[in-house]
C-alpha positions in Angstrom: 0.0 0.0 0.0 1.6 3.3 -0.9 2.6 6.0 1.7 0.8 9.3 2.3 2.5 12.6 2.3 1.4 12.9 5.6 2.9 9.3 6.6 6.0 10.5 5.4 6.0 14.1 7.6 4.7 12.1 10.5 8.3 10.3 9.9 10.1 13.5 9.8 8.1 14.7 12.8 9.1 11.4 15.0 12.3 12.2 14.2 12.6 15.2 16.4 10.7 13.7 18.9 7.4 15.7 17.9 3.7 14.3 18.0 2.3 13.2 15.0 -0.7 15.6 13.1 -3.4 14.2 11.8 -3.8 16.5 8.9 -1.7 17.8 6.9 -3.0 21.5 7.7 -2.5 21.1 11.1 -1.3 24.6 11.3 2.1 23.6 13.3 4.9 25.3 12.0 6.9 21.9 12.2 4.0 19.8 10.3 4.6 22.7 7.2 8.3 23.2 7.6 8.5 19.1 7.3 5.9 19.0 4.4 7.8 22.0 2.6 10.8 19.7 3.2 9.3 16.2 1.7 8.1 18.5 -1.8 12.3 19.5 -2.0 13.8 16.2 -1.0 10.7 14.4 -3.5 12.2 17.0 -6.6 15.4 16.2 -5.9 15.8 12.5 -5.8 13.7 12.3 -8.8 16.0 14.8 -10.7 18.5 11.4 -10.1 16.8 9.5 -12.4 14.4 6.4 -11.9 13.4 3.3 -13.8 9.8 5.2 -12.6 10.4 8.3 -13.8 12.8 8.1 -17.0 10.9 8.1 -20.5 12.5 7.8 -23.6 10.3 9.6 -26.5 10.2 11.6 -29.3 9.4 15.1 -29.3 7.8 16.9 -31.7 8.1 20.9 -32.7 5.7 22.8 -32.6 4.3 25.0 -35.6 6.7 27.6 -34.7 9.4 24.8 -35.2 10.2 24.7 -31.6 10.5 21.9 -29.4 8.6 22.0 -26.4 10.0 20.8 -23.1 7.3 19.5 -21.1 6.7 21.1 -17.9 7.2 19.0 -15.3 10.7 17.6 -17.1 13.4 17.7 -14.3 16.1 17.1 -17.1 16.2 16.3 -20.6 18.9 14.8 -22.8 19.2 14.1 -26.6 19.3 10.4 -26.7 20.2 7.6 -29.5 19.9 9.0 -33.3 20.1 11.9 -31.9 22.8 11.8 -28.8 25.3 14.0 -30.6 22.8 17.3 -30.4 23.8 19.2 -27.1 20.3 20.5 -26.1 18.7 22.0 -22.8 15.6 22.9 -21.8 15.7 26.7 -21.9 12.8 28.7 -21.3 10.4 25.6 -21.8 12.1 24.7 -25.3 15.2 22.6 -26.4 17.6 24.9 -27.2 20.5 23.6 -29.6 24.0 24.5 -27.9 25.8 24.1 -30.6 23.6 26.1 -33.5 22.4 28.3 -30.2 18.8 27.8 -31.7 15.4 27.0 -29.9 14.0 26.4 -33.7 14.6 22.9 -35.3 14.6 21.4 -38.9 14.4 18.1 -37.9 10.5 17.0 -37.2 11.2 15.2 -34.0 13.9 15.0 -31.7 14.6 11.6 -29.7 15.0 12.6 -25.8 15.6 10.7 -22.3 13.4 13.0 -19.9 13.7 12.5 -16.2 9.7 13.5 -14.9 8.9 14.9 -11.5 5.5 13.5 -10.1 3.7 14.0 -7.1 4.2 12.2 -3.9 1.6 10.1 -3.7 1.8 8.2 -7.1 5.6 7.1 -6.4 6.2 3.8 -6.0 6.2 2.4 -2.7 10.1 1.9 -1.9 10.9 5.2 -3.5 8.1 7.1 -1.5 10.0 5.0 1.3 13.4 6.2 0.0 11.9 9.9 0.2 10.6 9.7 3.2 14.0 8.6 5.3 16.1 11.1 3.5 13.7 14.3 4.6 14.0 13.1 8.2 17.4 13.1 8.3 17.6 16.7 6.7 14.7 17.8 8.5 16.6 16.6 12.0 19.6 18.2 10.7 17.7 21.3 10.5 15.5 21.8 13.3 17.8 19.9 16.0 21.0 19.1 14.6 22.0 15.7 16.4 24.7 13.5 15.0 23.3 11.3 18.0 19.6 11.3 16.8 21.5 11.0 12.7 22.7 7.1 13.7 19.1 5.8 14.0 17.7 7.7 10.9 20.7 6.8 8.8 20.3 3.1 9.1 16.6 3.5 8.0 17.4 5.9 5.4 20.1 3.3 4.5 18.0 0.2 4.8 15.1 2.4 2.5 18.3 3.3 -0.3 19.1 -0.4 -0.8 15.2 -1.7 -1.1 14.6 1.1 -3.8 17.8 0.4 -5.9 17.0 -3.3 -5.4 13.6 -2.5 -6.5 14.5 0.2 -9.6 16.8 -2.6 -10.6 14.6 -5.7 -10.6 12.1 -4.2 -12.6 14.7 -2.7 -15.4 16.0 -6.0 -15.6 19.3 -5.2 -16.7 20.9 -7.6 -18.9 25.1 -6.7 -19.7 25.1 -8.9 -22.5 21.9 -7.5 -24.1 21.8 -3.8 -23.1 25.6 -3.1 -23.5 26.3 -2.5 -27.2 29.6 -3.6 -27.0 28.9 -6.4 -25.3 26.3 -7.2 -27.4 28.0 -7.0 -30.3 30.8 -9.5 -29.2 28.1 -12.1 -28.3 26.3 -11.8 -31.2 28.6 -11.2 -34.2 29.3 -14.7 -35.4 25.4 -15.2 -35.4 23.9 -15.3 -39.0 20.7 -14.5 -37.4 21.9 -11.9 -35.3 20.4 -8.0 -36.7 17.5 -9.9 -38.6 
């Protein structure tokens, strides 16, 4: 069953010892403070990049012959056929380093996007992940206890290995079949092989 938001700032609350609220507007300044604190540590373990949250697609321009970024991107990369092309998102459009350019000739542009969601549709482990990391910043910032830190590590700890166990089960990552160099070796002596 997935986590709440306000699960995960009743774990940051335990961790300084505070009550837990029932409601997310509670009105204590520690509830929001740890709540303001889950939506910055959420962003940016996302931005990392997550079997979850990492789409490979085509983008298309628009009829201005710009590429729009789309808004909740937390980064974007050129990606296969189109990996040599230094782009950013700039101003909500891929911008072309090299040419300087937000306009494209090309109709489509291939892209690896890494998407920032909401808490609650995470999955589990990563919600998980989330929450342990915001306790142990918002600890740091409200109390500041290395003592406190030991406890919250190990869970924090314990909650990084069963979301990189989980992000890597479900990619099912295969060095003979998703390195190209690798593959390659295997496979060239195959007469089948590229068919």
């Amino acid at each position: 069953m997935p986590m709440t938001k306000l699960e995960a700032v009743n774990i940051a609350l335990d961790a300084i010892g505070e009550d837990s609220v029932s409601t997310l507007s509670s009105g204590t300044s520690d509830a929001e403070t740890a709540e303001r604190m889950l939506d910055e540590t959420t962003r940016t373990i996302l931005s990392e990049g997550w079997l979850f949250n990492t789409r490979v697609q085509y983008l298309t321009k628009n009829t201005e012959g710009k590429i729009v970024v789309p808004g909740n991107a937390l980064s974007i990369d050129t990606y296969g056929e189109h990996g040599s092309i230094n782009a950013i998102n700039f101003g909500g459009f891929l911008l072309d380093l090299d040419t300087n350019l937000d306009t494209w000739t090309a109709t489509k542009i291939r892209c690896e996007i890494i998407y920032s969601y909401d808490f609650a549709v995470l999955p589990f482990t990563l919600q998980d992940y989330i929450a342990h990391a915001n306790a142990i910043a918002f600890q740091m910032a409200s109390m500041g206890s290395v003592s406190r830190n030991s406890l919250l590590y190990q869970r924090y700890s314990e909650a990084k290995i069963r979301v990189m166990s989980d992000d890597n089960l479900k990619g099912d990552p295969n060095i003979l079949r998703d390195n190209p160099g690798s593959r390659e070796a295997m496979y060239r002596n195959n007469r089948l092989y590229g068919r």
